[in-house]
C-alpha positions as CSV (number, residue, x, y, z in Angstrom):
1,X,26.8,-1.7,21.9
2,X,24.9,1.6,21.7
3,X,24.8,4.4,19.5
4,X,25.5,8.2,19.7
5,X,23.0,10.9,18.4
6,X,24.7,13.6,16.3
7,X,22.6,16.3,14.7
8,X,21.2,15.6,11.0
9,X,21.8,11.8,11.2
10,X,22.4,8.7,13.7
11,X,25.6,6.8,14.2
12,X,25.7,3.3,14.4
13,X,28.2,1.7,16.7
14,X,27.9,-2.1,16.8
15,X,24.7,-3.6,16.3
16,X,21.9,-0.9,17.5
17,X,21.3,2.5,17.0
18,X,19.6,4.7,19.5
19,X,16.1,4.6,17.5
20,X,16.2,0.7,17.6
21,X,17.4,0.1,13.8
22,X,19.3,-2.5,13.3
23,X,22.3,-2.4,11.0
24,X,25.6,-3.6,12.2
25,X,27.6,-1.8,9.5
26,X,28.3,0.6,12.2
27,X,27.3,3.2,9.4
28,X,25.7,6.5,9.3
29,X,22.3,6.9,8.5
30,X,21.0,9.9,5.9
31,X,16.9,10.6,6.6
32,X,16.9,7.7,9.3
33,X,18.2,5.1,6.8
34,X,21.2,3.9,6.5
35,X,24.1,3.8,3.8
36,X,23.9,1.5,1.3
37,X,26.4,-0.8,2.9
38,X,28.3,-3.6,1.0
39,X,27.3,-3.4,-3.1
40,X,25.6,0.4,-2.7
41,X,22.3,0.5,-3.7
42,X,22.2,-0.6,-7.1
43,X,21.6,-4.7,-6.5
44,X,18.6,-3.7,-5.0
45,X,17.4,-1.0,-6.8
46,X,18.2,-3.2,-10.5
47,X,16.3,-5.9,-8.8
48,X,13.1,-3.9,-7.7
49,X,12.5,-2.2,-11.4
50,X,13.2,-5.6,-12.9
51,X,10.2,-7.1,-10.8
52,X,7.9,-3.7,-11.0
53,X,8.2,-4.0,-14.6
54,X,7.6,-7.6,-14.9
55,X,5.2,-7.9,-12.7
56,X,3.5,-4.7,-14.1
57,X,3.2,-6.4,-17.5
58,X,1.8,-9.6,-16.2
59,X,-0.8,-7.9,-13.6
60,X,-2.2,-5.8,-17.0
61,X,-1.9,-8.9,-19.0
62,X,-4.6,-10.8,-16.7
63,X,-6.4,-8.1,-15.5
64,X,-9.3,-8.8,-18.2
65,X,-9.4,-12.3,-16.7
66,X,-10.4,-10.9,-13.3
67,X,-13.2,-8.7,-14.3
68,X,-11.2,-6.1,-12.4
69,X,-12.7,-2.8,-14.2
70,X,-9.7,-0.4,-15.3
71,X,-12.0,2.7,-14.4
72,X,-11.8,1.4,-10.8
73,X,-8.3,0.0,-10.7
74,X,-5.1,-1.2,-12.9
75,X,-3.9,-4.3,-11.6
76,X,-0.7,-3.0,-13.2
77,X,0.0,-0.4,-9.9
78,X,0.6,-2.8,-7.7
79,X,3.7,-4.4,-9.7
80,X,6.4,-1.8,-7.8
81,X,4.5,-3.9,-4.6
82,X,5.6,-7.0,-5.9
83,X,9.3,-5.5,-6.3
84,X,9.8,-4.3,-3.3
85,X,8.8,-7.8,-1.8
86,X,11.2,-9.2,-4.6
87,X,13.8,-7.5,-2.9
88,X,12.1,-8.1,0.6
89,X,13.0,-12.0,0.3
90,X,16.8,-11.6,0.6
91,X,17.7,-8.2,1.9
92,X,14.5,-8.5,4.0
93,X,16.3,-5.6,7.1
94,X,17.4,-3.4,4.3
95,X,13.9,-3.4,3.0
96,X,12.6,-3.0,6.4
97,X,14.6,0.2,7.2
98,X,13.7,2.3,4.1
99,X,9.8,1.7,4.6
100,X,10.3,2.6,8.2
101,X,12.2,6.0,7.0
102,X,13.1,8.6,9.1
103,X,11.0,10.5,11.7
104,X,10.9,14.1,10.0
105,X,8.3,16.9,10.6
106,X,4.9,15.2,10.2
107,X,3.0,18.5,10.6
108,X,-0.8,19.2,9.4
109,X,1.6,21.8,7.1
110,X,3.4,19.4,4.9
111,X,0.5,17.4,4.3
112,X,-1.7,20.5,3.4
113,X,1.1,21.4,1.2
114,X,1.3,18.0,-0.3
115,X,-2.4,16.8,-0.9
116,X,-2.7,20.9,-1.9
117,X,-0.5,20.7,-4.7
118,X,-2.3,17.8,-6.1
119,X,-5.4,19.8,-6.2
120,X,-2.9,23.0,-7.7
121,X,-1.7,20.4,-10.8
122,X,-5.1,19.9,-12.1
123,X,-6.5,23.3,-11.5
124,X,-3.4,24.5,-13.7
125,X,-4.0,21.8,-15.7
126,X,-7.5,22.2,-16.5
127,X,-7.1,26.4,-17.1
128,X,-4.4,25.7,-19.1
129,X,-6.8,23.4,-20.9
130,X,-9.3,25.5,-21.2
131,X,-7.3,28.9,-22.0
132,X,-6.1,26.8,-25.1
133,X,-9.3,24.7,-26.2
134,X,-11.6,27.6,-24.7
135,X,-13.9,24.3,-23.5
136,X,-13.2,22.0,-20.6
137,X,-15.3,19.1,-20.0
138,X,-16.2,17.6,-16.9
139,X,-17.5,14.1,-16.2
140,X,-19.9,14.4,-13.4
141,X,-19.0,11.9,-10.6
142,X,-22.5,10.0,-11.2
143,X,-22.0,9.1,-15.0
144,X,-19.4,7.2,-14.3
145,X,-19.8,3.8,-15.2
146,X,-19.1,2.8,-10.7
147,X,-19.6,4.4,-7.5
148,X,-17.1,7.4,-7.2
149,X,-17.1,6.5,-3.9
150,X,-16.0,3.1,-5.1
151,X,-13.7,4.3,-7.5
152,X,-11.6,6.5,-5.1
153,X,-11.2,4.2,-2.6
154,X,-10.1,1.6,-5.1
155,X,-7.3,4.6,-6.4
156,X,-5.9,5.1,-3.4
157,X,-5.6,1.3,-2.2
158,X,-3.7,1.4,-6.1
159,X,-2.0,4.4,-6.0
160,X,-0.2,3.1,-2.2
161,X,0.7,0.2,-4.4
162,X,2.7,2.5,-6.7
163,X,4.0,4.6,-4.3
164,X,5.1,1.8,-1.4
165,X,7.4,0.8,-4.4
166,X,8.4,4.9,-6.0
167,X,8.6,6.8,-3.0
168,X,8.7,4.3,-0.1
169,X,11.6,2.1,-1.1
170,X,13.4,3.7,-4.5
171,X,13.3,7.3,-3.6
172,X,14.5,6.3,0.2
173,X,17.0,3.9,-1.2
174,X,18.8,6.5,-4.4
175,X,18.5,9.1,-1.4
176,X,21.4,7.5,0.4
177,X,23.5,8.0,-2.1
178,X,22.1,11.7,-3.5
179,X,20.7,14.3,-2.8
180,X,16.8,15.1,-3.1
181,X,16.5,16.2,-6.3
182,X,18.8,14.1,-7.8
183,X,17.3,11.0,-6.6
184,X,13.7,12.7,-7.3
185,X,14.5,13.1,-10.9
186,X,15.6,9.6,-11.2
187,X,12.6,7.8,-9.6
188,X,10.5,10.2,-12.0
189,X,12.6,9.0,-14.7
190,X,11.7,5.4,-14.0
191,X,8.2,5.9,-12.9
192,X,7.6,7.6,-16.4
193,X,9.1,4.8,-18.2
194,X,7.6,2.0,-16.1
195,X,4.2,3.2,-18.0
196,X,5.4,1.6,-21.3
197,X,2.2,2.1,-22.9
198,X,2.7,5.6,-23.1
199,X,5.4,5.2,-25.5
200,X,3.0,3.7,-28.2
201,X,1.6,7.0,-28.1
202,X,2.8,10.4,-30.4
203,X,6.6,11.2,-29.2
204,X,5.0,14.8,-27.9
205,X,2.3,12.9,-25.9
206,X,4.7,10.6,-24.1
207,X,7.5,13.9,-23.5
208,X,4.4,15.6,-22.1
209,X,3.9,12.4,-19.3
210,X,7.9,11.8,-18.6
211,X,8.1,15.4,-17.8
212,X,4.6,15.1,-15.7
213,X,6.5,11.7,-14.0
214,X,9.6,14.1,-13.3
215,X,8.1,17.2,-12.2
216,X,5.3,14.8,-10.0
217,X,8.7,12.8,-8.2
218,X,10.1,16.3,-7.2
219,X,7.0,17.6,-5.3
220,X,6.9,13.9,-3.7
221,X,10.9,13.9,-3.0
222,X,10.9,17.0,-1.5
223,X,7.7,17.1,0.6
224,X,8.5,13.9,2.2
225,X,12.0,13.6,2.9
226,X,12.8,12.9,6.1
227,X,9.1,10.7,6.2
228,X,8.8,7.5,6.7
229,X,5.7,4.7,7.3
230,X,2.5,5.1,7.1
231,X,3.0,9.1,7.2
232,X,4.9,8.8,4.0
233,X,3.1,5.7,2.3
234,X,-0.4,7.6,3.1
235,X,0.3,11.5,2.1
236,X,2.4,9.9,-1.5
237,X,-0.7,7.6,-2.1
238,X,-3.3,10.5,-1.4
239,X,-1.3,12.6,-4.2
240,X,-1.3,10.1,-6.7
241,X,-5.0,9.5,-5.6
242,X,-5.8,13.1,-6.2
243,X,-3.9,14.2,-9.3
244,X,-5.8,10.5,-10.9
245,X,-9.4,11.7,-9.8
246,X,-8.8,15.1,-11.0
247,X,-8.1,14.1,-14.5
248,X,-10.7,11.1,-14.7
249,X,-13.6,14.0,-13.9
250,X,-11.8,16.7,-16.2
251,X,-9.6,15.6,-19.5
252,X,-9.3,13.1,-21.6
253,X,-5.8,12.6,-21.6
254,X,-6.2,8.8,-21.5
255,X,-7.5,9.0,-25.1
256,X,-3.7,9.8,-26.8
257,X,-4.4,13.4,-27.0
258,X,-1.4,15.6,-26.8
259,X,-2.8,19.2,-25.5
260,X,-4.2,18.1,-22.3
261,X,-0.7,15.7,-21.3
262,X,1.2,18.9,-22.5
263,X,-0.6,21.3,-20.1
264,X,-0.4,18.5,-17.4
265,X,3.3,18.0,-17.7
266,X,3.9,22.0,-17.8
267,X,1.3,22.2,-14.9
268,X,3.6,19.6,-12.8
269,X,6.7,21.5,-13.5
270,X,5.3,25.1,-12.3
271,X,4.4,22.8,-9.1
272,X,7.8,21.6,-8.8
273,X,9.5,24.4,-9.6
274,X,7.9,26.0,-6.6
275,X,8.8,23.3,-4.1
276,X,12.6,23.2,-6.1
277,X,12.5,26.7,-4.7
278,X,11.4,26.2,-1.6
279,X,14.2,24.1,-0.6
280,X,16.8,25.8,-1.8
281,X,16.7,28.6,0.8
282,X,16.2,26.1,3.6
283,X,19.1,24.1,2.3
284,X,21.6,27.0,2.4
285,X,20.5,27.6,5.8
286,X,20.9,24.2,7.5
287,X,24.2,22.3,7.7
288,X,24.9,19.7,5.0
289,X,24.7,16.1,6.4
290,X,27.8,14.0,7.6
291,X,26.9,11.7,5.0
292,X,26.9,14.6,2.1
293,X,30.1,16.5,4.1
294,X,32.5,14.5,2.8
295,X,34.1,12.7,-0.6
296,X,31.8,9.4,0.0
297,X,28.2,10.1,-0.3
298,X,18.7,6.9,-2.8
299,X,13.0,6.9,-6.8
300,X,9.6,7.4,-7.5
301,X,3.8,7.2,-9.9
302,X,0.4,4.5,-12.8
303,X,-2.8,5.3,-15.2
């Protein structure tokens, strides 16, 4: 059987869709996904945060063992990995649809704008910083204790880790069910509570970081929807990547001080804020989606 293009989404008649998905729910698809289908989304998204957090605390817990320095890399970003291949094992097409994603502008624009706004967080971040403490440090890139060059490349092969979990699969997955900010605001809501260790940490300290998770997730859900593969994995990991070098070379948030995650978190919401903005106007402009149109209705960052 074949399937019939309508505008904003693809429907499924049979067993193939005009893109080449394969579904056989005969369902709609919202960002070049399809609906949930039989149990919503919820099996699968309970069964990837149980893994990621598992797997996170595990990961940490050997990473001594592997003389893995934490300066280069925490084994503990790569536990949303492990979750997604959790789920991978028994809804392995599901899986395979929400990495894919949809085919949405992938412009030199949105990833200026993306990888920008990374760069945007900690400049706010760091005069924010600075306005209050008068003083901002800096940790030139050769006193670190590795190669910078070492060091970043080992971020971003981490920070896809992460993000092939938050924004690859959860975000995807809560969006076929929400809308974007909804579905941003809870993947920042797990992301931020995936980093328990945050939590041993003043209550200020850790709000600062779950608002920083939030704001972060809405940038992320907003720039990329639509996205999918590589594009998506690539530009999400690149963010993570920057935001994590910009605060390695400038604060010393890591140490439990509360200013600098304050200014961070506040820094992230400005940021989001902005994009929230942005996508209002272009929301009340284009049509709502068959999939939101009617009474029946998809998360996602770690050091």
């Amino acid at each position: 059987m074949s399937g019939v293009d309508v505008p904003g989404i693809v429907v499924r008649v049979g067993d193939r869709d005009t893109d080449g998905r394969t579904d056989g729910t005969g369902m709609a698809t919202v960002d070049g996904v399809g609906r949930a289908g039989r149990g919503g989304p919820w099996g699968a998204a309970g069964v990837f945060t149980a893994v990621a957090f598992v797997a996170a605390g595990v990961l940490g817990a050997v990473q001594p063992a592997t003389g893995v320095p934490t300066e280069v890399v925490q084994l503990t970003q790569f536990g949303p990995a492990v979750g997604v291949g959790a789920v991978a094992l028994y809804r392995w097409g599901r899986t395979r649809g929400l990495l894919r994603g949809g085919h949405g502008d992938r412009g030199v624009g949105r990833a200026t704008g993306l990888l920008g706004s990374a760069a945007l967080i900690v400049a706010l971040t760091v005069l924010a910083y600075g306005t209050l403490r008068g003083v901002v440090g800096f940790t030139p890139p050769g006193a670190l204790h590795h190669s910078f060059v070492l060091i970043a490349a080992a971020q971003l092969v981490g920070a896809c880790g992460e993000e092939i979990g938050w924004r690859c699969f959860l975000q995807p997955l809560l969006r076929t069910r929400w809308g974007t900010l909804a579905s941003s605001v809870t993947v920042g809501v797990v992301w931020g509570a995936w980093h328990v260790p945050v939590f041993a940490q003043a209550p200020a300290y850790a709000a600062g970081f779950l608002l920083a998770t939030v704001a972060m997730s809405v940038v992320l859900g907003v720039a990329l929807d639509g996205t999918g593969g590589p594009y998506r994995l690539l530009l999400a990991g690149g963010f993570h990547t920057l935001v994590n070098l910009g605060l390695l070379l400038f604060l010393d948030e890591e140490s439990g001080a509360v200013t600098p995650m304050l200014c961070f978190g506040f820094a992230c919401l400005v940021v989001a804020l902005a994009w929230a903005g942005r996508r209002a106007p272009a929301a009340s402009r284009a049509p709502a989606p068959a999939s939101e149109a009617g009474p029946a209705p998809t998360t996602l960052h770690g050091t």
